[in-house]
N, C-alpha and C positions, 0 to 999 in steps of 0.2 A: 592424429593422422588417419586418413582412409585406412580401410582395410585393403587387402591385396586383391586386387584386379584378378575376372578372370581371362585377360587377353594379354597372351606373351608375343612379344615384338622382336624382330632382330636390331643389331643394329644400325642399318641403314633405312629402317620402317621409321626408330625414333628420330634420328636425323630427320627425314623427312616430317614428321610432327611438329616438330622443333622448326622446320624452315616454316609452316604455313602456319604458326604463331605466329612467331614473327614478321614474314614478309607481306603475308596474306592477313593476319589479323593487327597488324601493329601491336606486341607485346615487345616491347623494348628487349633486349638477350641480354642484356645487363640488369632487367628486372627480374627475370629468371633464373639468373643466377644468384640474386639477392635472394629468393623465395628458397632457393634450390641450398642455399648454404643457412640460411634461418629455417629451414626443417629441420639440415645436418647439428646442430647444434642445440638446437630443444631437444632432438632426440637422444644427443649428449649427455646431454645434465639430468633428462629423464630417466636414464639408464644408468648414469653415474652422477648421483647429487651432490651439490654441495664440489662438484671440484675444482682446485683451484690451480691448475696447470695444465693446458694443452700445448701439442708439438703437433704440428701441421708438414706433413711433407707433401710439396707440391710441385708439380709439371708446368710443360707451358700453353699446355691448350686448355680448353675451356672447361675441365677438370680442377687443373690449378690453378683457375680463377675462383671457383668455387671456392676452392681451398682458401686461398686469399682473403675474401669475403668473411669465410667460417674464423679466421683470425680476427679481422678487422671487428666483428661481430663480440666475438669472446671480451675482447681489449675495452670495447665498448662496456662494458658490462662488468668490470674492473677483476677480468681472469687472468692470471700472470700465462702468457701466449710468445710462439716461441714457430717462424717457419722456417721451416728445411726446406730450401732454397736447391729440390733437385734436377733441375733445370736453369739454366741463366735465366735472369730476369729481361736478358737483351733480346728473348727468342720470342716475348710476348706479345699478344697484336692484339687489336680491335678489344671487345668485352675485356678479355682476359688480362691483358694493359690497365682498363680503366678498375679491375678490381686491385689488382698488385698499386695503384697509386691510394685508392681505397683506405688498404690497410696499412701504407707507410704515411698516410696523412695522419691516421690513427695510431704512429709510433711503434708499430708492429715491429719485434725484433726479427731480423732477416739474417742469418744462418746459413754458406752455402755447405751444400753435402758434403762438397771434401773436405771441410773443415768442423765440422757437426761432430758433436758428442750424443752418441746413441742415449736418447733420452732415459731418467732416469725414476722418475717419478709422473704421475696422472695419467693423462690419457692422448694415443693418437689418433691422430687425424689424418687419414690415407686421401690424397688429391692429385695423387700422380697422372695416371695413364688413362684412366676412363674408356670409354667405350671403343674407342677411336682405335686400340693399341692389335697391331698385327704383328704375325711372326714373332721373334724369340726378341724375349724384353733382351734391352740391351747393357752394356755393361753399365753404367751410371746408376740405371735404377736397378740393377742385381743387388746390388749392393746397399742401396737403400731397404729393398725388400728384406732382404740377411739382417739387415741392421731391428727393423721393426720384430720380425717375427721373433728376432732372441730378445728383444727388450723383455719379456714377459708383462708386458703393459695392455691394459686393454685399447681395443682398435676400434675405430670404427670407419668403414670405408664411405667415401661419395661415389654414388652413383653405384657401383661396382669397383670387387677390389682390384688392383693394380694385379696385372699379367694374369686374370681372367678372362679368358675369349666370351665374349657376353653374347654371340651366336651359339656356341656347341659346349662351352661346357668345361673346356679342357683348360691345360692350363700352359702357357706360351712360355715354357720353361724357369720359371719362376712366382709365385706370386703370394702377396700379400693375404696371413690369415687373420681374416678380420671377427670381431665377437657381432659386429653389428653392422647391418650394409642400408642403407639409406638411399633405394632408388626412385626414378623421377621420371613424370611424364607418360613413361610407357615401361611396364617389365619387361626386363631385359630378358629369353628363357636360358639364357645360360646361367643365370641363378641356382634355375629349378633342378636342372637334370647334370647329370656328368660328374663332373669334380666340383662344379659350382656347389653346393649343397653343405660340402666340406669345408670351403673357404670362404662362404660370407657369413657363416652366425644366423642370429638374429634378421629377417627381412622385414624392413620396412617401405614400405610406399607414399608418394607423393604426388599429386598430377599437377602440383605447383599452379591449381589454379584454371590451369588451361580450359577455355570451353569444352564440353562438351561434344558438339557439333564436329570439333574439328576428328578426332577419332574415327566418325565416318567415311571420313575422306582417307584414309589409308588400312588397306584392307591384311587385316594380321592373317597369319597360317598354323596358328596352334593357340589351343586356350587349354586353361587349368580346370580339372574335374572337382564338381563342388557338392561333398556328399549330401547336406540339405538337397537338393537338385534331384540326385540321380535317385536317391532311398523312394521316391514317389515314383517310381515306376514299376512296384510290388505292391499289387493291388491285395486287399485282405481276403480272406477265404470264406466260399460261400458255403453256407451252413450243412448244405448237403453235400461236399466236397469228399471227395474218394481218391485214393492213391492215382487212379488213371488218368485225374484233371494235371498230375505234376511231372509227369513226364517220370522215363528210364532212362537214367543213366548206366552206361555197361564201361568199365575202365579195362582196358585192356593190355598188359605188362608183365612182370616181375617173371622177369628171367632167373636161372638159379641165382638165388645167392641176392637178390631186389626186389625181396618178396615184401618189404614192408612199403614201398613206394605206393602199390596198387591198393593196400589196405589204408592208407592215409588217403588216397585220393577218394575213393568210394566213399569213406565215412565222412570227409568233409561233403561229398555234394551232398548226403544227409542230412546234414548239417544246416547248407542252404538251399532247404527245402525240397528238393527232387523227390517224387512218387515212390520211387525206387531206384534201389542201386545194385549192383551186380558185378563181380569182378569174375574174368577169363585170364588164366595163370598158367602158370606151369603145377601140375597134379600134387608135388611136394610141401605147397601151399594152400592148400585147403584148409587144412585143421586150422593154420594160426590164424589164418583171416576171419574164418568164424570163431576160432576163438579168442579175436580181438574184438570182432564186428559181427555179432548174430542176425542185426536188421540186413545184411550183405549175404547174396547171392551166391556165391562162389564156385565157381565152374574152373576140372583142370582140362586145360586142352594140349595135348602133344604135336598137334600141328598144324596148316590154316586147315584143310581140311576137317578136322574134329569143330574148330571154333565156327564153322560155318554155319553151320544149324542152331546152333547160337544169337546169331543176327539178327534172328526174325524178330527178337523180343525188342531189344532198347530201342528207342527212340533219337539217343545223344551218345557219340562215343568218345570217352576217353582215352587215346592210345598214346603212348612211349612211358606214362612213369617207368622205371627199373623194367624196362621192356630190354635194354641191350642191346649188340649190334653180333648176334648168332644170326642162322639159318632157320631159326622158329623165330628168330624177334624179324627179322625179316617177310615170311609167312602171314605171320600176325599182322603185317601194317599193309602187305597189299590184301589179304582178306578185309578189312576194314576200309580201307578206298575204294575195292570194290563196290562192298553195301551200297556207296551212298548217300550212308546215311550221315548230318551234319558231324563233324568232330573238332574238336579238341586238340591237336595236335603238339604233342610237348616230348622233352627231354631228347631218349636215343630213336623216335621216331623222328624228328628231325635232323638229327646225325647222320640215321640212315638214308635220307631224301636227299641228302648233301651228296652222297656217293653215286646219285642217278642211278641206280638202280633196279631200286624201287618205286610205282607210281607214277612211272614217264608218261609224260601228257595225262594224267588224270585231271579232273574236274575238280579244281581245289576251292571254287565258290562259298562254297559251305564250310570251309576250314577255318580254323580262329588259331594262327602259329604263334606259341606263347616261348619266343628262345630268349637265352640270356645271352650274354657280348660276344663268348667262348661260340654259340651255338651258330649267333647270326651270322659268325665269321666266316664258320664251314659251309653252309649256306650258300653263301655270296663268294665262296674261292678267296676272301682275306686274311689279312690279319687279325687278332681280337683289339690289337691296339688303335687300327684304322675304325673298326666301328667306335670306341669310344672315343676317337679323335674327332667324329662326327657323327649322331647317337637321330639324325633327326637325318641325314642322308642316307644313313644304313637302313633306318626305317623304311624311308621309299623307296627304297632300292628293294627291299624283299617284298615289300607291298604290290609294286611293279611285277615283282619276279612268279609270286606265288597267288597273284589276283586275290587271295581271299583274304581277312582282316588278319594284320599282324599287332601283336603286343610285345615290344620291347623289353626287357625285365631289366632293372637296375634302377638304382638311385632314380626318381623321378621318371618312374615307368611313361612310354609312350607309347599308344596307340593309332596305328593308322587304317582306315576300310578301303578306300579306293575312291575313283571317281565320281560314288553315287553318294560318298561322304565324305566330301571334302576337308583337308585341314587335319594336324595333327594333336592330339589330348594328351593332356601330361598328370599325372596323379603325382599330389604333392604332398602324399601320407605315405607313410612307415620310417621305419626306424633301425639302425645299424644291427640290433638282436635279431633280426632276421636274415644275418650272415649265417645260416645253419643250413644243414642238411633235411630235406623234406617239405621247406618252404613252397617251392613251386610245384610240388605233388600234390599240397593242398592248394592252391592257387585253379591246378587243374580241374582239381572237384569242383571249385566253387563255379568256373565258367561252363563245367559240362552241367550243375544242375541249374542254372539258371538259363540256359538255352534249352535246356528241358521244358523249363519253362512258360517256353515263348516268348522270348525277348531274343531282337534282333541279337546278329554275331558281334553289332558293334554296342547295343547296347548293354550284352553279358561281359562283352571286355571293360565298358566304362563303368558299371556297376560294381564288376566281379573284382576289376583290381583295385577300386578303391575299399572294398570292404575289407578286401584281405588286409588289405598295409594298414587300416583302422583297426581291423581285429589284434593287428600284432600290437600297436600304440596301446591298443588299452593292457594285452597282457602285458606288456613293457612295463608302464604304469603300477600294476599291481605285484606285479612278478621282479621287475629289472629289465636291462635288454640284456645282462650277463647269464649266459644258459637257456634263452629262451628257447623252446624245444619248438617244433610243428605243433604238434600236436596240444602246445599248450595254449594255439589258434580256436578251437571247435565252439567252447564256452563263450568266448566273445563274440567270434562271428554268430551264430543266435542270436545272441543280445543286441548284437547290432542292426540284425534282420528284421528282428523284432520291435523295436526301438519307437522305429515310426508308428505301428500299432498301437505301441501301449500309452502313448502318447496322445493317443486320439488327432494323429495331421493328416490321417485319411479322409 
């Protein structure tokens, strides 16, 4: 099979794909679903060899045609096959008709759900609901879904699994957890980002074929960042090179008591590559920061006034790690939108923007907002439930709101810049072990030292988040993701900075 595409579709982009195959190129839709259930099935036996029992639960649109097919196909092939009949066969039309006659010409056993024994042995086969499926799955297939997920059986979904919204992500009150999902045509991004991530497994791609050409003809709004890609945009260093070609990073935070937020961020932009780094703290903080981090600067300021003289040095600033929501963490973020100068903006300096307070009508052009779902919420006057119920609306919604580039953080981070950068980026690296504390304190270094830099805001966001979520993959890798610390980030991220270099792809 291909490898994954990097253009994510919703689903009424693939619909449309689907229509000007067929009606514009003549691809029969009963061919495609033949190709579409002969991927499902190699992919099958490639992941589970040698087996000799599938259960097919299938719908009535052209999902559980598919489904139909992937029986008829197995039975062909002398696998003892077995459908779950979750839909009447009488709701069937066009393609999906001419599959279900398919596999009863082929002796297919036909099973309706209410009378199905939750299968007991091999492997299932999800062809229920498909892309198609809105609003909250409904009782018939609740209960199919109930029935699969306690089988402890391995799954495999078509297309996407059943009561996955394949636009955002979420999941439409129930749905199938599949080990393997087998999609087609065009990625779906509700795979990638949200709760999709959790409930398909394994992803697989298909374009079943389709020309090429036709792709042109319908214009996506979000594609996947592909680190081969972005890693060439760190050019190597030239032999006379001095701390003042890589920019000052200054991180500016650690209210009492979040003093180790600022020292995490600082020594990660070190980390990826910044000239220098320098943190502005509360005075109590001094000793540990150098005595974690001696290549760090470390300046205590007591109020904007003291950190203002300060300014003139960095070039890139980091503001909110463990910065808080006092009357000095306050201080601190409008001396720092004053400057000017590009930033960073993360953690409780965005809490505190939320409360309009701070920063009214500033020039937020130069700002790269890096919140997580809790953050974008306060933000936008929401819920956190409403951004993750749509993670790619919530996105243009503050993108809109705060003109300057936003970065999403969560499962299948997303990035958006605005109108002079069209279209939304989805990073489709890291890994659960980065459910810790300190995560995105080092996430903040890595984007203040690569806008240090000099890489655009949108190119230190598509850089900077896919190294991170690689940095953690590899300590995951080596480590676990059980306990993986921040700071157990720094090692890799180098190595991965490095990578290209050592490689000789410059």
């Amino acid at each position: 099979m291909p490898t994954l595409p990097n253009t994510l579709y919703s689903a009424s982009q693939v619909r449309e794909l689907d229509r000007i195959a067929i009606e514009e190129r003549g691809i029969p839709g009963i061919v495609l679903m033949k190709r579409a259930a002969r991927a499902t099935l190699e992919a099958l036996l490639e992941r589970w060899p040698g087996s000799q029992c599938i259960s097919v639960y299938c719908g009535a649109g052209n999902n559980g045609g598919d489904g139909y097919i992937v029986a008829a196909l197995a039975r062909q092939q002398g696998i003892a096959v077995e459908v779950i009949q979750v839909a009447s066969p009488e709701k069937l039309t066009g393609d999906a008709r001419r599959a279900f006659e398919f596999a009863r010409q082929e002796q297919v056993v036909f099973t309706p759900c209410e009378t199905a024994s939750t299968p007991a042995s091999g492997v299932i086969v999800d062809a229920m609901l498909g892309t198609g499926a809105t609003g909250t799955v409904r009782d018939g297939f609740v209960s199919a879904i109930r029935a699969i997920n306690a089988s402890g059986l391995p799954v495999v979904a078509v297309d996407i699994p059943s009561g996955l919204c394949s636009d955002t992500g979420t999941i439409l009150g129930h749905c199938v957890e599949a080990d393997l999902t087998v999609s087609f045509i065009g990625l779906k991004r509700g795979l990638l980002t949200g709760r999709g991530p959790a409930f398909t497994g394994e992803l697989l791609f298909d374009d079943l074929d389709v020309p090429d050409d036709i792709y042109g003809e319908v214009t996506a709004d979000a594609t996947v960042l592909d680190w081969p890609h972005l890693a060439s945009m760190l050019a190597p260093r030239p032999a006379d090179a001095h701390k003042g070609l890589f920019g000052h990073v200054m991180v500016i935070g650690g209210e009492l008591g979040y003093g180790g937020a600022v020292v995490m961020a600082a020594e990660a932009a070190l980390c990826a590559g910044a000239g220098l780094g320098s943190v502005a703290t509360r005075p109590e903080h001094v000793p540990a920061v150098l005595a974690r981090c001696p290549e760090v600067m470390a300046v205590g300021v007591t109020s904007g006034q003291s950190l203002e003289p300060w300014l003139a040095r960095p070039t890139v600033l980091v503001i909110g790690p463990g910065l808080g929501r006092t009357p000095w963490s306050e201080q601190m973020l409008q001396k720092a939108v004053a400057s000017g100068l590009p930033m960073v903006v993360d953690a409780d300096a965005l809490n505190i923007l939320s409360e309009g307070r701070v920063a009214v009508n500033a020039d937020s052009s130069k700002w790269l907002l890096t919140p997580h779902p809790g953050e974008a919420a306060r933000l936008l006057g929401i819920e956190s439930a409403a951004v993750q119920k749509d993670r790619f609306a919530a996105l243009a919604a503050l993108q809109k709101k705060y003109a300057g580039t936003v970065l999403l953080k969560g499962v299948g981070t997303l990035i958006a810049s605005g109108p002079d950068t069209p279209g939304i980026s989805l990073c489709p690296y890291g890994n659960p072990g980065m459910a810790t504390g300190g995560m995105g304190d080092v996430l903040s270094g890595v984007l203040g030292a690569l806008l240090a830099q000099g890489l655009s805001l949108t190119q230190a966001a598509h850089l900077g988040a896919c190294v991170h979520a690689l940095a953690a993959d590899d300590a995951a890798e080596h480590l676990g993701q059980f306990g993986l610390r921040a700071t157990d980030l720094f090692a890799p991220l180098r190595a991965r900075l490095n990578q290209n270099l050592a490689q000789g792809l410059w």
